[in-house]
C-alpha positions as CSV (number, residue, x, y, z in Angstrom):
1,X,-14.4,-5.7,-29.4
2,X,-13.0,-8.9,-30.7
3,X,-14.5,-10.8,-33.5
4,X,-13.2,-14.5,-34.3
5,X,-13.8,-16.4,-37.2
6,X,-13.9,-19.9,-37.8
7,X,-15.1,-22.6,-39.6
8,X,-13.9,-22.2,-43.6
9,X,-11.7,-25.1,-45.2
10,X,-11.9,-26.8,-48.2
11,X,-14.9,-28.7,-49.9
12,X,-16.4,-29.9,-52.9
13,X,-19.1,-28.2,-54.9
14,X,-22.1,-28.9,-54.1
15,X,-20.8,-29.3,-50.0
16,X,-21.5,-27.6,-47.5
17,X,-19.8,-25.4,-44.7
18,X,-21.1,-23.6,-41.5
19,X,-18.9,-20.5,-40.4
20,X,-18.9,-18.8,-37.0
21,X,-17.8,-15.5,-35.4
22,X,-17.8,-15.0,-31.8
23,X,-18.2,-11.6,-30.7
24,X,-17.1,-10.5,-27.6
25,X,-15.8,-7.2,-26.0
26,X,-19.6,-5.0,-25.6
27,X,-23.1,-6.3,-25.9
28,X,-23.4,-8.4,-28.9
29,X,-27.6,-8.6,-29.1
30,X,-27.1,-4.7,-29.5
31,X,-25.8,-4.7,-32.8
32,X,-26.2,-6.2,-36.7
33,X,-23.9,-8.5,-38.0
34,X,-22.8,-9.4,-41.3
35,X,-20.1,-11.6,-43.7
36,X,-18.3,-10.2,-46.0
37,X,-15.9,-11.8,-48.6
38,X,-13.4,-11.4,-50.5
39,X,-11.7,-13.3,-53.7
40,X,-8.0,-13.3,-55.1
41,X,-7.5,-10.2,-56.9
42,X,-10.9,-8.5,-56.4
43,X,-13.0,-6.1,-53.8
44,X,-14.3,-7.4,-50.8
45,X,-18.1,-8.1,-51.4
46,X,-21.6,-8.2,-49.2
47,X,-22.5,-11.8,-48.3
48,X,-25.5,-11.8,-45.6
49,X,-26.7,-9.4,-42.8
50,X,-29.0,-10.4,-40.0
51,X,-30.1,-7.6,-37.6
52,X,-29.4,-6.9,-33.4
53,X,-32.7,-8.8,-32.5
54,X,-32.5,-11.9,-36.1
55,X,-35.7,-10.7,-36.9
56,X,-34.2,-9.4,-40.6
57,X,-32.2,-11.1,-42.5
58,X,-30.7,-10.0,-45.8
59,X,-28.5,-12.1,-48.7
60,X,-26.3,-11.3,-52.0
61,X,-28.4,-12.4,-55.1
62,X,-25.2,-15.0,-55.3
63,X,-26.1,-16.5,-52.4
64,X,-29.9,-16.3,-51.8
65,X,-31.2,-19.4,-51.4
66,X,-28.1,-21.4,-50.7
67,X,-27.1,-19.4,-47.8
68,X,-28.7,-18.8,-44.3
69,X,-27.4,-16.3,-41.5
70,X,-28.3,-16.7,-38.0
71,X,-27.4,-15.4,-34.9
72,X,-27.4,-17.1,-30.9
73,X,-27.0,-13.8,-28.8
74,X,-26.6,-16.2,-26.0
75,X,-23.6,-17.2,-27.4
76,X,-22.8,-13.9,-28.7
77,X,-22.6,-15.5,-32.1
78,X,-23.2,-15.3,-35.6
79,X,-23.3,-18.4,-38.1
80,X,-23.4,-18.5,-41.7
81,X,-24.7,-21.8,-42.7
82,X,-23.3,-22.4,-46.8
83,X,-24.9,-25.1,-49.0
84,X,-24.5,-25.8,-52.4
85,X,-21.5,-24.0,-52.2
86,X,-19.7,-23.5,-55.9
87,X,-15.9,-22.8,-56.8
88,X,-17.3,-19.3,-57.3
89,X,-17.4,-19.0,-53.3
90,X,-14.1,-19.7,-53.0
91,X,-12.8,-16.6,-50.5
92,X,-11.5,-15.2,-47.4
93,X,-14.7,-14.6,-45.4
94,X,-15.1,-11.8,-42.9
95,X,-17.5,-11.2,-40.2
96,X,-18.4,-7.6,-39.2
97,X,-20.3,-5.9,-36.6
98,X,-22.3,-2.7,-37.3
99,X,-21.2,0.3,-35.7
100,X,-24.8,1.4,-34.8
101,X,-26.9,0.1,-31.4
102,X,-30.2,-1.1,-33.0
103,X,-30.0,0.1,-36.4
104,X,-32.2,-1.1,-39.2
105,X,-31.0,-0.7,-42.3
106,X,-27.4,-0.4,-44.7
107,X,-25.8,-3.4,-43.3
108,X,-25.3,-4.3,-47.0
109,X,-21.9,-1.6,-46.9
110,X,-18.8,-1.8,-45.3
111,X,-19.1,1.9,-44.0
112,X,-22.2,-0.1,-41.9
113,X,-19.6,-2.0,-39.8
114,X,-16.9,-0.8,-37.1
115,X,-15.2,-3.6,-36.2
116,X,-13.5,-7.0,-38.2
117,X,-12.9,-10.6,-37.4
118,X,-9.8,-11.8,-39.1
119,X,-11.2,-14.2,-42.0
120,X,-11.4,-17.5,-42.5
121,X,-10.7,-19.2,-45.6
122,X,-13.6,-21.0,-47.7
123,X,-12.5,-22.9,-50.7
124,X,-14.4,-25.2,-53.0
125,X,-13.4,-27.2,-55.7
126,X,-14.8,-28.1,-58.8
């Protein structure tokens, strides 16, 4: 399985960003998907989940309301669409892909995911 992301750079607060990951390598409408992130100096955190079929969706507190996942299995990929993004968001972010066919719930831990795209880089200014 091969995960790429794309889509970070660097914007102003109050911007906007949409990332990607492309999944490819086994059947991507099989499994959950979520971002992760991770700041200078701290622990990689739990961004947004979205389940195999999109029907669930699940956000950070941080991010709730400012952040939307989605997912085109025809594509075989996952979007994270961030607005009103502040300097806080500034971080390498990570798309995952759970390790479970059809699962249903714990996508908000790392143990949840199997494999890792390589991070793209989201920094915003104040």
């Amino acid at each position: 399985v091969q995960l790429q992301a794309s889509g970070g750079g660097l914007m102003q607060a109050g911007g906007s960003l949409r990332l990607s990951c492309a999944a490819s390598g086994r059947t991507f409408s099989s499994y959950a998907m979520g971002w992760f992130r991770q700041a200078p100096g701290k622990e990689r955190e739990f961004v947004a989940a979205i389940d195999w079929s999109g029907g669930r969706r699940y956000y950070a507190d941080s991010v709730k309301g400012r952040f939307t996942i989605s997912r085109d299995n025809a594509k075989n990929t996952v979007y994270l669409q961030m607005n009103s993004l502040k300097p806080e968001d500034t971080a390498v972010y990570y798309c995952g892909q759970s390790g479970r066919a059809y699962g249903s719930s714990g996508y908000e831990s790392m143990a949840e995911y199997r494999y890792w795209g390589q991070g793209t880089q989201v920094t915003v200014s104040s």
